[in-house]
C-alpha positions as a printed Julia matrix, in Angstrom:
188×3 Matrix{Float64}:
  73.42   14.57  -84.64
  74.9    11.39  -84.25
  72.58   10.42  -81.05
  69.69   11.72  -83.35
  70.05    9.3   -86.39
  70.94    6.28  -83.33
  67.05    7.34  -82.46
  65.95    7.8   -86.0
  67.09    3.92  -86.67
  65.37    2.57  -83.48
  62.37    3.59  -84.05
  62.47    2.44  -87.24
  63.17   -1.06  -86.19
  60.49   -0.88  -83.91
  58.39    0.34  -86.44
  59.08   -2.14  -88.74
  58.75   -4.87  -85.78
  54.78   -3.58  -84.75
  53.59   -3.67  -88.36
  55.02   -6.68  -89.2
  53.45   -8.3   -86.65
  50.15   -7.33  -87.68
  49.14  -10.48  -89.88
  45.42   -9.99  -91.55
  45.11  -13.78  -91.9
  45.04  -13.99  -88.32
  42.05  -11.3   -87.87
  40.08  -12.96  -90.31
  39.8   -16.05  -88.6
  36.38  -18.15  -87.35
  34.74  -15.69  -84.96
  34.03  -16.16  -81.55
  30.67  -15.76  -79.87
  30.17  -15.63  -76.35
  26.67  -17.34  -75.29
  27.02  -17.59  -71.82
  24.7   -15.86  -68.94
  25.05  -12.42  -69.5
  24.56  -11.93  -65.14
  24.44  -14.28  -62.44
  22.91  -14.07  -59.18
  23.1   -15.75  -55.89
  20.88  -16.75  -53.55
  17.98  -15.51  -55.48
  14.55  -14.81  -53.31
  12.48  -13.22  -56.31
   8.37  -12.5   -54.8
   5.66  -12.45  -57.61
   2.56   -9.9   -56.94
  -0.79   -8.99  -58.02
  -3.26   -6.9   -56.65
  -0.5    -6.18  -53.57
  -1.03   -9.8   -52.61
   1.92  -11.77  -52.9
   1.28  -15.02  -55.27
   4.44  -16.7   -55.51
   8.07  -16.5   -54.31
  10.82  -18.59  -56.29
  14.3   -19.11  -54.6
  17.21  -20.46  -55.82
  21.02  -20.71  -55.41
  22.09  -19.8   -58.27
  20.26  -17.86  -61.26
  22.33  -17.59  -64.92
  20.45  -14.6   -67.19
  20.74  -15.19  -70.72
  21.11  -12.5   -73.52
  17.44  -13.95  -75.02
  15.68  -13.73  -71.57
  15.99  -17.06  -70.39
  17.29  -18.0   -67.13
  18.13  -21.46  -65.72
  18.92  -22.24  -62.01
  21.6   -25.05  -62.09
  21.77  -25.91  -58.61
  18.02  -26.2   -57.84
  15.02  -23.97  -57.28
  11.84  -23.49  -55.5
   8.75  -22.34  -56.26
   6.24  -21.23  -53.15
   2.25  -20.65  -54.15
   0.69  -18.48  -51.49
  -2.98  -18.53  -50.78
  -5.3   -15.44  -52.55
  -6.47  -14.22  -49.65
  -3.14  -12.56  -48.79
  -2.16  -13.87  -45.38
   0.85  -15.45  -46.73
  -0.18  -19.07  -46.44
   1.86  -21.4   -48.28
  -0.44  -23.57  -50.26
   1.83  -25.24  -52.88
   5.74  -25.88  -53.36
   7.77  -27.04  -56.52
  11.1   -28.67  -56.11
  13.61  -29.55  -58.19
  17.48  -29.98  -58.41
  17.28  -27.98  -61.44
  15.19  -25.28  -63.37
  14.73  -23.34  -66.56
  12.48  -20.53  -67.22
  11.56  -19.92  -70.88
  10.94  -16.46  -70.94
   9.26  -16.36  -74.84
   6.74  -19.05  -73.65
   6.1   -18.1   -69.94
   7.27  -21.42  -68.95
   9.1   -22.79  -66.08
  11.22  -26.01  -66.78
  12.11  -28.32  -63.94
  14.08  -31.53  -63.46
  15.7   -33.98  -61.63
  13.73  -35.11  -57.78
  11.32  -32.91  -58.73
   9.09  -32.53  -55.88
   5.35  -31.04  -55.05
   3.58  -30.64  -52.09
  -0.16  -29.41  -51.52
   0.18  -28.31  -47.8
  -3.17  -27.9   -47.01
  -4.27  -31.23  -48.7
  -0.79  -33.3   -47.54
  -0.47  -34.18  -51.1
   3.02  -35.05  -52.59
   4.24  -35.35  -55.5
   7.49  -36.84  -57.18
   8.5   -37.26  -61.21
  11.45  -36.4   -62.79
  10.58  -33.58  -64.91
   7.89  -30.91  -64.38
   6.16  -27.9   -66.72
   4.96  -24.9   -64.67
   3.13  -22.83  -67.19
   2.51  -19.37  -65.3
  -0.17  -17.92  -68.11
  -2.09  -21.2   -67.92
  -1.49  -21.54  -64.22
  -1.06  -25.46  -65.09
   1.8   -27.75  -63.69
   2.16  -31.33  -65.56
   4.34  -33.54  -67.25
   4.53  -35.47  -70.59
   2.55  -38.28  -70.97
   5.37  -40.59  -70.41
   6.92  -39.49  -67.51
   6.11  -41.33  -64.44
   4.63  -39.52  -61.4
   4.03  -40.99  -57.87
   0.84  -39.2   -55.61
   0.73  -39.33  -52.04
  -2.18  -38.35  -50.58
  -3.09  -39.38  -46.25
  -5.25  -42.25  -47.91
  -3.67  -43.21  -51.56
  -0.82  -44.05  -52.88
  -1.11  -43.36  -56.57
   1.39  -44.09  -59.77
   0.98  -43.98  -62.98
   2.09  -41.89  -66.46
   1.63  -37.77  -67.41
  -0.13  -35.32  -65.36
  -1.99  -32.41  -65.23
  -2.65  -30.08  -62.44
  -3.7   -26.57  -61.72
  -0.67  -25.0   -60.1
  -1.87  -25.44  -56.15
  -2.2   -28.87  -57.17
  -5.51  -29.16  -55.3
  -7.08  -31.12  -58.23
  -4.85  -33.54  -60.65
  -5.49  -35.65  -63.53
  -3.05  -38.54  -64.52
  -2.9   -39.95  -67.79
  -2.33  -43.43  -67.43
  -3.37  -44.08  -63.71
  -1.6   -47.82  -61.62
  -1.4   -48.12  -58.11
  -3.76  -48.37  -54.86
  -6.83  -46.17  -54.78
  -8.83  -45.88  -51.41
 -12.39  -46.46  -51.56
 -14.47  -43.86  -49.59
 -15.73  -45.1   -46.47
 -19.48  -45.48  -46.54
 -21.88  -44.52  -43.37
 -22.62  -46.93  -40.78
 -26.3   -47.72  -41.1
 -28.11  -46.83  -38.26
């Protein structure tokens, strides 16, 4: 009997201990949300089809899924435009150091070196922040970011652009630098 009430007084020490340790100020403090990428991938290779032809392939390092769709690439990406006819001819590349996809507005985001190259054409490329809108098929800046062109025969600077997304034809806002005239026909 005596080992019994020993027991019965232990346990109701401990008792005592667990539920006064239970403090409801504590529980009803600020709550904490976690906002982070719900999944991250590495060395992403994700290949965009339509038809069966592949269209474009974007790689990355590093991909970060978000709960609302989004997904950013923090240590660069690249995106690779194939040509329609389906032979897997790269036509187009974007570069950048870093990149964002906004899923609600079909929208890639990219910054820092951002780089593109028209491989048939040899034209390049370089600004410091880029809008790839895949509905539109459009790539171009903001008016007042600066973009340099290299083409085999101009070097071209100037303010915003606009492109369609092989960027085989451009448009830029506020055009500077050295335009090449075309080379007229010896007279004969």
């Amino acid at each position: 009997m005596n080992g019994l009430r020993q027991w019965g007084s232990g346990g109701a020490i401990l008792m005592g201990l667990a539920l006064g340790g239970c403090d409801k100020k504590a529980a009803t403090g600020p709550r904490l949300v976690y906002t982070g990428p719900l999944m991250e991938t590495t060395n992403v290779r994700t290949l965009f089809s339509d038809s069966a032809k592949l269209k474009l392939q974007l790689t990355a390092p590093l991909e970060q899924t978000f709960e609302n769709g989004d997904v950013i690439y923090p240590k660069g990406m690249v995106v690779t435009f194939y040509s329609t006819d389906g032979k897997k001819t790269v036509v187009n590349t974007l570069e950048a150091r870093y990149g964002k996809s906004d899923k609600a507005k079909s929208l890639y985001i990219m910054r820092g070196d951002v780089r593109v190259m028209n491989v048939p054409q040899q034209q390049r490329m370089n600004t410091e922040e880029l809008f790839f809108d895949k509905t539109k098929q459009l790539i171009y800046t903001d008016s007042a970011m600066f973009v340099k062109i290299t083409t085999p025969t101009e070097y071209l600077t100037g303010y915003g652009l606009t492109a369609n997304q092989d960027f085989s034809r451009y448009r830029i806002t506020k055009p500077e630098g050295i335009f090449a005239a075309p080379q007229a026909a010896p007279v004969q």
